[in-house]
C-alpha positions as CSV (number, residue, x, y, z in Angstrom):
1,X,0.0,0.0,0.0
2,X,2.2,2.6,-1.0
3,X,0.1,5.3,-0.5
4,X,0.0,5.1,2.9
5,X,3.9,5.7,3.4
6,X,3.5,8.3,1.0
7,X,0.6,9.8,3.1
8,X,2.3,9.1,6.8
9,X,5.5,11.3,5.6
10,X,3.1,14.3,4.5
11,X,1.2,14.3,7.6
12,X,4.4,14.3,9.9
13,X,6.4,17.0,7.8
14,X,2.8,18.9,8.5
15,X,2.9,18.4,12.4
16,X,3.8,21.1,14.5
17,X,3.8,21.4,18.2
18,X,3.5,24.1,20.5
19,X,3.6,23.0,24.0
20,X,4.2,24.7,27.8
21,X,6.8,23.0,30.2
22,X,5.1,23.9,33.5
23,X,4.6,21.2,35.5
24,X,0.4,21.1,36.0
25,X,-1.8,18.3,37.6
26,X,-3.1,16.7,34.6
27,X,-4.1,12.9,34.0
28,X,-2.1,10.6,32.6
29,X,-5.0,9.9,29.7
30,X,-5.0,12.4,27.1
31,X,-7.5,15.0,27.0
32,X,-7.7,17.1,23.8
33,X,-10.4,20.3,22.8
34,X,-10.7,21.4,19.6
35,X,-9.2,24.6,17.9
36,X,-9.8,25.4,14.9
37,X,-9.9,23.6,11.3
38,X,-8.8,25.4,7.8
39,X,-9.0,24.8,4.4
40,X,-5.9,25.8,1.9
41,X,-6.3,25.6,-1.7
42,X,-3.1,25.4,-3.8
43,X,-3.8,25.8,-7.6
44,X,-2.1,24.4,-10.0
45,X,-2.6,20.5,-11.9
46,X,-1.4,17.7,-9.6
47,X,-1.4,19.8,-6.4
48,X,-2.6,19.1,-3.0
49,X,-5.0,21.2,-1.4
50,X,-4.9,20.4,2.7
51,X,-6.9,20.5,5.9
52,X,-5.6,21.6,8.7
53,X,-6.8,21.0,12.2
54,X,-5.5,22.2,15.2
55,X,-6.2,20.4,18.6
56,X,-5.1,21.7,22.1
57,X,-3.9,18.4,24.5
58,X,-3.2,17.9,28.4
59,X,-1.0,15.0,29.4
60,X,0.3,14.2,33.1
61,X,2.9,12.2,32.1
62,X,4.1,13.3,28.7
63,X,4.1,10.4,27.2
64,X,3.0,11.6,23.8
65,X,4.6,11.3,20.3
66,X,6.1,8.0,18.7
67,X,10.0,8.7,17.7
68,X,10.4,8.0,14.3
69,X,13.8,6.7,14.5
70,X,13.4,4.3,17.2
71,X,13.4,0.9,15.8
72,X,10.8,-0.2,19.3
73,X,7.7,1.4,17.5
74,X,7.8,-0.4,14.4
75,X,7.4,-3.4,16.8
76,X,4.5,-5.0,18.2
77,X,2.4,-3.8,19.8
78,X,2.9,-0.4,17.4
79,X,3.6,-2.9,14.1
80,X,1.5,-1.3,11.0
81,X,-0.4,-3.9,10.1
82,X,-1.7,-7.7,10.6
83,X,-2.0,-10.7,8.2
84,X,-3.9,-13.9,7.9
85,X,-3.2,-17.6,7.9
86,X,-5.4,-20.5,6.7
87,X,-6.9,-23.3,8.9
88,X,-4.9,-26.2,7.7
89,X,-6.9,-29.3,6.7
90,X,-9.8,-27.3,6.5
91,X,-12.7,-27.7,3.4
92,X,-15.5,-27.7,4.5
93,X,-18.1,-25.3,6.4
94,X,-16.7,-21.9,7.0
95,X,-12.9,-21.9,7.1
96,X,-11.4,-19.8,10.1
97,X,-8.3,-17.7,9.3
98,X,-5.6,-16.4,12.3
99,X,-4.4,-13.0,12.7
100,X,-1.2,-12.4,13.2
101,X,1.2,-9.4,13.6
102,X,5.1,-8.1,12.1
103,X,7.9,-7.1,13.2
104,X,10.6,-5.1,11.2
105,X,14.2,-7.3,10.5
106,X,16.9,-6.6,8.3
107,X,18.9,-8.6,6.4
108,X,22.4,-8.9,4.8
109,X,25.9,-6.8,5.3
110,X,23.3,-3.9,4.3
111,X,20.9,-4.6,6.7
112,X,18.3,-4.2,4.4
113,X,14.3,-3.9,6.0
114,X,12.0,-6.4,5.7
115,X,8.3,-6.3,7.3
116,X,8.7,-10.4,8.7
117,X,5.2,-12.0,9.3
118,X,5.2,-13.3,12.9
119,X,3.6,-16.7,12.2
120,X,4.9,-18.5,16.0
121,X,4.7,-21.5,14.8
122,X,1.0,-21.3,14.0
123,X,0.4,-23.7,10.9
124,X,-1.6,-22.3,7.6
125,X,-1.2,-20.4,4.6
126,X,-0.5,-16.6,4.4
127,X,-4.3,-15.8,3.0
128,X,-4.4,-13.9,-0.2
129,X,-6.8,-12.6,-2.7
130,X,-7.2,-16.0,-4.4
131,X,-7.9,-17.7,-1.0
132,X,-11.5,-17.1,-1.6
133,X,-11.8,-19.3,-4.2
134,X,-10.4,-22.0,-2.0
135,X,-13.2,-24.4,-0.6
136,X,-14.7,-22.8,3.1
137,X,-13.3,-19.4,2.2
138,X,-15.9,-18.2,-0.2
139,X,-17.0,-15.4,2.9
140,X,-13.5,-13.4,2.2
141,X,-14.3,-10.2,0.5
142,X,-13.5,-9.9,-3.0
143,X,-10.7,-8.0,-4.8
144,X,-10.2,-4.6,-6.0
145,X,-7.3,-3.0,-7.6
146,X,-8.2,0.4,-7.0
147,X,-8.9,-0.6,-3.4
148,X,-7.0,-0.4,-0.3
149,X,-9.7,-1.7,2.3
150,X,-9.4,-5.1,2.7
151,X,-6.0,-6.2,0.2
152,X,-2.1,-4.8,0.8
153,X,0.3,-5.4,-1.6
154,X,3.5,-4.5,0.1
155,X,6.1,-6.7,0.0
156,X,5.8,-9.7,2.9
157,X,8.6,-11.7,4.5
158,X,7.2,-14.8,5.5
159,X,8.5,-18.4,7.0
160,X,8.7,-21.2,3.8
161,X,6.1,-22.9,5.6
162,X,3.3,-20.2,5.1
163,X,3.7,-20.2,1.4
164,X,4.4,-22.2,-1.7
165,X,5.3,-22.1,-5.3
166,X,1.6,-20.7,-6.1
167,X,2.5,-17.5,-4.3
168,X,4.3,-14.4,-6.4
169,X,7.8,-15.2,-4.8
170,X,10.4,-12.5,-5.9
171,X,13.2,-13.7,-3.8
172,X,14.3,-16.5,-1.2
173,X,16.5,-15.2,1.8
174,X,17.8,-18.1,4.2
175,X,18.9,-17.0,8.1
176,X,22.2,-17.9,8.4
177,X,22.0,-18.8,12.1
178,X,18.9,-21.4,11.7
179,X,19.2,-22.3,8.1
180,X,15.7,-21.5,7.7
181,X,14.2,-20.1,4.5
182,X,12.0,-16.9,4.4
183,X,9.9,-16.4,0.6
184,X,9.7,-12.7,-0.5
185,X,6.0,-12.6,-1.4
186,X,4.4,-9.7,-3.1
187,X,0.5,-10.0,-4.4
188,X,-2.8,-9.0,-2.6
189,X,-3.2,-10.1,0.9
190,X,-5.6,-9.6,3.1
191,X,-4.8,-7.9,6.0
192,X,-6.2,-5.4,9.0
193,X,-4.3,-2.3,10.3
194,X,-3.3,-2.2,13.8
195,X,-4.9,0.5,15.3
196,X,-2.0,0.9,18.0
197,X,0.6,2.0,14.9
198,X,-1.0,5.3,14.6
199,X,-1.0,7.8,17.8
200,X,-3.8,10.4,15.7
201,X,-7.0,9.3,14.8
202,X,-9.2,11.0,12.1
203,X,-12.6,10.1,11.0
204,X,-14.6,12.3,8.2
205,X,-18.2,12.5,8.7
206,X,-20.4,13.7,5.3
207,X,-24.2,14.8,6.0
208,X,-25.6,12.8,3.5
209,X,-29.2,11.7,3.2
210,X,-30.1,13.6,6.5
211,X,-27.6,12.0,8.7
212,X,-23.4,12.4,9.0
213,X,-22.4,9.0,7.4
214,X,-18.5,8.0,7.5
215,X,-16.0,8.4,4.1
216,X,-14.2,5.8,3.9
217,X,-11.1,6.9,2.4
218,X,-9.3,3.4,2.0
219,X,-11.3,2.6,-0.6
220,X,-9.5,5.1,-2.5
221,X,-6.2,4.3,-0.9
222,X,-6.4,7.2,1.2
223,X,-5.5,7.4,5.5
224,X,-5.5,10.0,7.6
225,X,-4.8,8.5,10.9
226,X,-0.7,9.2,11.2
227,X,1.9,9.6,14.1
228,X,3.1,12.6,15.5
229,X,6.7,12.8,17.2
230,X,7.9,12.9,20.1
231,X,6.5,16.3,22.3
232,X,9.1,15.8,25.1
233,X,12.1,13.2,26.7
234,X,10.6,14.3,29.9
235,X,8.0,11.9,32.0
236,X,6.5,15.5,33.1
237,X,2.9,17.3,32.5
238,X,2.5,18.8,29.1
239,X,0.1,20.9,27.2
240,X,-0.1,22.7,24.0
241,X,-1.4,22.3,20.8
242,X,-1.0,20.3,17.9
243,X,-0.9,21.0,14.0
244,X,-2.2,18.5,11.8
245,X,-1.9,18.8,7.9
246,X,-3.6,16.7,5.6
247,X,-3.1,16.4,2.1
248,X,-5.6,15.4,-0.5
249,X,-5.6,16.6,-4.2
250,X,-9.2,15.7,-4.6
251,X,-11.3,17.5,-1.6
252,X,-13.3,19.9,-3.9
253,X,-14.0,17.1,-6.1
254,X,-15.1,14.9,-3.5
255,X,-17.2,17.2,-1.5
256,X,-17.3,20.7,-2.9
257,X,-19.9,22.2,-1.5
258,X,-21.2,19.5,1.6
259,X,-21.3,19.6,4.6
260,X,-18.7,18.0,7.0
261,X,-17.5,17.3,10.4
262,X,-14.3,15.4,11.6
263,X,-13.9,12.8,14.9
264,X,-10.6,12.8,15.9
265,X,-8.6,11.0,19.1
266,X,-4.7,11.0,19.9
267,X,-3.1,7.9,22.0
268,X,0.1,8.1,24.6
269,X,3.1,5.7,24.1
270,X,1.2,3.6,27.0
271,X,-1.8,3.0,24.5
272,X,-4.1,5.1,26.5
273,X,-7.1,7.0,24.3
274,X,-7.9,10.5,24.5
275,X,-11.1,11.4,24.6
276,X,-13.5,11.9,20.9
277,X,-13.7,15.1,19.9
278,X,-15.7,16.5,17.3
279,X,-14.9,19.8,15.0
280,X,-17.9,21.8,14.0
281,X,-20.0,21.4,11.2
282,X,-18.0,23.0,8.2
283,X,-18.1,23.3,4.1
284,X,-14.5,23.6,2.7
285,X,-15.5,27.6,1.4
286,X,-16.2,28.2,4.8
287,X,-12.7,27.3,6.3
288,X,-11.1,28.1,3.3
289,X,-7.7,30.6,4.5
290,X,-5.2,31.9,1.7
């Protein structure tokens, strides 16, 4: 899913954080109040147009922010996303699959990155797109190329025992200390994002048909929940406010002149939730700043 790397980086380089150092009684959860949201147009082809949203945060502990460069949040439980196995053995009835999560290794003198599919052990096959035409797996949801919602095609490290010659292999690596083999598999699999990899969470609302209904932006390979760094090395209270860009060449297109709302949520490094809050009702001309 390339789009979301893509998407992650414009997010961060759009983050900015203002915070006070004075040492408050807060709670160690979260607690965020909304600001203000804008709209910036940039003309031109092939631009991106952004919101902005701008939240205000308390945190007793100051645990906030994920550091890019440590290796620990790539980890679980902050992995990016999870993957499926098969039920060996099973045909029949409804098949189960099992979740389970990645890690980040590397490989080589060049200690090149590999996302590694934590299988444990656990017997199956990694599930792809064609596993639903596999006996007891009919319930998988179909295919879509111009989808992101339920397939990921980035490229999979996985154990020789979770795939086989049927699988789009594009390289073999074997660890040198075990002498097992890893395949390189690249092709649609299904897979869920782990809600713990992001520490911002953003949901559009669209009044539609007299209610606000939710756009779901993966099915056009779109994600606006994202990580913001780290606010402070200190374990001390913290407040201040943070910026939040989001890029999109397609807003006017998509919603010109609707009416929307946004949910958002942050999380601490200790995977507690802020409370929801909720912007105003807006239109994109009415938040619109030069």
């Amino acid at each position: 899913m390339k789009f979301i790397k893509g998407l992650v980086l414009v997010c961060f380089l759009a983050i900015s954080i203002s915070a006070c150092f004075d040492p408050p009684e807060f709670k160690s959860t979260p607690e965020i109040t909304f600001d203000k949201i804008q709209f910036k147009e940039v003309p031109g082809a092939g631009t991106n147009d952004s919101l902005i949203l701008y939240i205000d945060f308390k945190d007793g502990d100051g645990d906030l922010g994920l550091d890019p460069d440590d290796e620990t949040f790539a980890e679980p439980p902050f992995h990016s996303s999870d993957y499926f196995l098969t039920t060996p053995g099973c045909s029949t009835g409804q098949c189960d699959t099992t979740k389970v999560n990645t890690q980040i290794v590397y490989y080589g003198q060049e200690n090149v990155p590999y996302v590694l599919l934590n299988s444990n052990g656990i017997n199956g096959k990694l599930v792809t797109n064609k596993t639903r035409n596999q006996a007891g797996y009919i319930y998988l949801p179909a295919y879509s190329s111009s989808s992101c919602e339920f397939y990921s095609e980035d490229r999979l490290l996985v154990p020789e025992a979770a795939a086989d010659a049927s699988y789009n292999i594009i390289d073999t690596l074997e660890d040198q200390a075990t002498k097992k083999k890893y395949f390189v598999i690249q092709e649609p699999l299904l897979y869920k994002k782990n809600t713990n990899h992001y520490n911002i969470e953003v949901k559009f609302l669209v009044f539609e048909g007299g209610n606000f209904v939710e756009f779901n932006w993966s099915k056009l390979c779109y994600e606006y929940d994202g990580r913001f760094p780290l606010l402070s090395s200190q374990s001390s209270a913290l407040e201040g406010t943070i910026r939040y860009g989001m890029a999109n060449p397609s807003y006017l297109a998509l919603f010109s002149v609707k009416t929307l709302k946004l949910e958002v949520r942050i999380k601490d490094r200790a995977l507690n939730v802020s409370n929801k809050v909720t912007t105003p009702q807006f239109t994109l001309d009415g938040i619109r700043v030069n």
